[in-house]
C-alpha positions, 0 to 999 in steps of 0.5 A, spaced: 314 335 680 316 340 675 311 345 676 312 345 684 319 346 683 319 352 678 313 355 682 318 356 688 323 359 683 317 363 681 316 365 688 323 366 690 324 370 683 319 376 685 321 376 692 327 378 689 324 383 684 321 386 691 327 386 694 329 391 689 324 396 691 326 401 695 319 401 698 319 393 700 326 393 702 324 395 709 318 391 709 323 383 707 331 385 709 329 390 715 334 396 712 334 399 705 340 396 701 346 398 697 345 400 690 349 393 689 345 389 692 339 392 689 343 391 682 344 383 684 336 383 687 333 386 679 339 381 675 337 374 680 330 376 680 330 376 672 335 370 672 330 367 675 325 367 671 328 366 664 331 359 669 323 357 669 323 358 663 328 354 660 327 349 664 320 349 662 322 348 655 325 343 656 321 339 660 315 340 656 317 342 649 315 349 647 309 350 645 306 347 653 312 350 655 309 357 655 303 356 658 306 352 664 311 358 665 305 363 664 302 360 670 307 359 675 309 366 673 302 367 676 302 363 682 309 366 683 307 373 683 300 372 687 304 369 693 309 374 693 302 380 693 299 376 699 306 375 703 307 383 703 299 384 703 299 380 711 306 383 712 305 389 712 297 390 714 296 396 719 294 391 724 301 387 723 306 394 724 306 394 732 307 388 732 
């Protein structure tokens, strides 16, 4: 269950790190956001991953820990490269 929920913090953790890129901001909010907003985007993004990694660590101690968070790191990263992949395909744009 650790891995399950430390891959959805992945997922949500380089979602936010797309956020804070100006050329996938119209692409997941649909505007360009302020320099604040990409500021807390970057910093919650980063947070997040130094969470799975805590909770990793304490869960499986350290020497697993880095393996476990490596793949949920990866997972993460997949999703979030097929979700902008599918959503912004040419066929989707005039949809």
């Amino acid at each position: 269950m650790t891995h399950l929920f430390c891959t959805l913090l992945a997922i949500a953790a380089f979602a936010a790190l797309a956020l804070s890129m100006k050329r996938h901001q119209r692409d997941l909010a649909g505007r360009t956001l302020t320099a604040r907003e990409t500021s807390l985007a970057r910093a919650g993004g980063w947070s997040l991953i130094a969470v799975i990694l805590a909770v990793d660590v304490a869960v499986f101690g350290f020497g697993y820990a880095l393996v476990a968070w490596a793949g949920q790191l990866t997972m993460g990263a997949w999703f979030n490269v097929a979700w902008l992949c599918w959503k912004t395909a040419p066929s989707r744009k005039g949809r």
